[in-house]
C-alpha positions as CSV (number, residue, x, y, z in Angstrom):
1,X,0.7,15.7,148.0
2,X,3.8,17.8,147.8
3,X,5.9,17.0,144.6
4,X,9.7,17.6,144.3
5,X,10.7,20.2,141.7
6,X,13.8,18.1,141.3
7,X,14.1,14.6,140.3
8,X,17.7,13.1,140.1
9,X,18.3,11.4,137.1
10,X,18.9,7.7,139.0
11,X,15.6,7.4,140.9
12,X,13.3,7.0,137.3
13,X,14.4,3.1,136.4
14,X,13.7,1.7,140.1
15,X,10.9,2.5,142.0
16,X,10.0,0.3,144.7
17,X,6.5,1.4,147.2
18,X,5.4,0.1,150.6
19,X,1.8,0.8,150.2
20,X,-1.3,2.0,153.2
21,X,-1.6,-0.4,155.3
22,X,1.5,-1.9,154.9
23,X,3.8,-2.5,157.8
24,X,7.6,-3.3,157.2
25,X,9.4,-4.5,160.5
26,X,13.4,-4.4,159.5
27,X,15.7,-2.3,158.0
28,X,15.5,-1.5,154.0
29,X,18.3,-0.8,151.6
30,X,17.5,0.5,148.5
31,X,18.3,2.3,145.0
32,X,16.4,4.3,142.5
33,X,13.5,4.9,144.1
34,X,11.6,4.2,147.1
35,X,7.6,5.5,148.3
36,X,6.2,4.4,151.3
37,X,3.1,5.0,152.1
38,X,2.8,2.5,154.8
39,X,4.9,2.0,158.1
40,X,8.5,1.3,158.6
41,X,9.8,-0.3,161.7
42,X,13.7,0.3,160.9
43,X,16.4,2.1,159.2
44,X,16.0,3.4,155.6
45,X,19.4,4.1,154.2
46,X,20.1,4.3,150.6
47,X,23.2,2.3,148.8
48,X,26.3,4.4,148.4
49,X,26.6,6.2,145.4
50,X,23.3,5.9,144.0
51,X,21.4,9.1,144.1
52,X,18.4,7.3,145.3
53,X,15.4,9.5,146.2
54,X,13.5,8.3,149.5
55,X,9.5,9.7,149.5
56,X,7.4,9.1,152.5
57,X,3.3,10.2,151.5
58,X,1.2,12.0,154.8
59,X,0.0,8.4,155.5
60,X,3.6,7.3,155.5
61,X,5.8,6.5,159.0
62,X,9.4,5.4,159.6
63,X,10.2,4.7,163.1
64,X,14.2,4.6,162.9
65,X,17.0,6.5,161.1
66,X,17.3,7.6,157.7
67,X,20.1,8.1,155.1
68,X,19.8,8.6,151.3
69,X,21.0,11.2,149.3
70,X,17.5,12.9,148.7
71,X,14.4,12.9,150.4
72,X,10.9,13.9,150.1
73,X,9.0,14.0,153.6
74,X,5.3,14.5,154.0
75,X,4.3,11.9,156.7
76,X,6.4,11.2,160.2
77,X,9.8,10.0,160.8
78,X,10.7,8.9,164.7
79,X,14.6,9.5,164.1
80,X,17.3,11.5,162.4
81,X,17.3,12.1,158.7
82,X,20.8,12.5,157.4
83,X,20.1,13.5,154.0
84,X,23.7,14.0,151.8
85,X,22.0,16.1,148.6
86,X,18.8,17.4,149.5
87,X,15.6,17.5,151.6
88,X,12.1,18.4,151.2
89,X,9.9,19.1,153.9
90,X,6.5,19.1,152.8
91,X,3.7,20.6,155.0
92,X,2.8,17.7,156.7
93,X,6.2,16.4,157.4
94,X,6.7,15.9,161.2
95,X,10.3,15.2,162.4
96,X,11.7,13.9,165.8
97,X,14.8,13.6,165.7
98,X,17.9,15.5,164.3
99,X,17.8,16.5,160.6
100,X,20.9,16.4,158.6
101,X,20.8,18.2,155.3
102,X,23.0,19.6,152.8
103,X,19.7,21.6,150.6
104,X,16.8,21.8,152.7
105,X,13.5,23.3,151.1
106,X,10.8,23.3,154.1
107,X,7.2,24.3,153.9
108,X,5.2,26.0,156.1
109,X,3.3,23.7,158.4
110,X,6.5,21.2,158.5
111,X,7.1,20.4,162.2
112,X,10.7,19.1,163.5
113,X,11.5,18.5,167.2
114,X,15.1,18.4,166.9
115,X,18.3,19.6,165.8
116,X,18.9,21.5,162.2
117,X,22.1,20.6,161.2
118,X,23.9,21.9,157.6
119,X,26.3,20.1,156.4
120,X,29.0,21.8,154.0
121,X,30.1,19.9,150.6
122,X,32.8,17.4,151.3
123,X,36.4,19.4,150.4
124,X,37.6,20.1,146.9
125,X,41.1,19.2,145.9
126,X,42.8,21.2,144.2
127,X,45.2,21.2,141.3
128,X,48.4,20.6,141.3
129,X,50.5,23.0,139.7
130,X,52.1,22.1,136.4
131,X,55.2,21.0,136.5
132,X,56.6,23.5,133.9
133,X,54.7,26.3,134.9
134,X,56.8,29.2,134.9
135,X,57.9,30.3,138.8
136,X,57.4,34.3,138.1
């Protein structure tokens, strides 16, 4: 199975897993950690904030949308992925839909039948200028 060279820091104390043969017919929320090796009939979208890691094993299907942060895909998704740090494509990974990705690492084999779309870091604010900066 393909393994992510990087693990954020959140996803180790949680780790939830929809095992083979399982089938899951609703939409999950999750944090820390979530490995499905099973089916899911539904959106998978991560809670806000929580640098959850989403993995789906080559046995593994989601049939609906998915957004989390990072994402590990080695099985089939039937929808968009919109994920906000990074994605992994592993060999096996087959897409349809539109994928959304900020870091994308694809492998060769990795099938999508859709869109690629990059999206750019959210804009930085700058500093204000100190109010007794000197004008010249």
């Amino acid at each position: 199975m393909f393994k992510s060279s990087r693990k954020p820091a959140s996803a180790g104390a949680d780790t939830s897993l929809i095992a083979a043969g399982t089938t899951l017919r609703g939409d999950v929320r999750f944090s820390g950690a979530l490995h499905v090796s099973g089916c899911i009939e539904g959106c998978v979208q991560a809670e806000p904030g929580s640098g959850a890691i989403f993995t789906l094993s080559e046995q593994g299907r989601v049939t609906g949308e998915v957004r989390v942060p990072h994402a590990v895909i080695d099985g089939e998704v039937r929808g968009d992925i919109h994920a906000g740090e990074r994605l992994e494509l592993a060999a096996g990974a087959r897409v349809d839909g539109d994928v959304h990705y900020r870091l994308l690492e694809m492998a060769a084999g990795a099938r999508v039948n859709g869109r690629m779309v990059h999206t750019d870091e959210a804009p930085r604010q700058l500093a204000a200028p100190a109010a007794d900066a000197d004008p010249a």
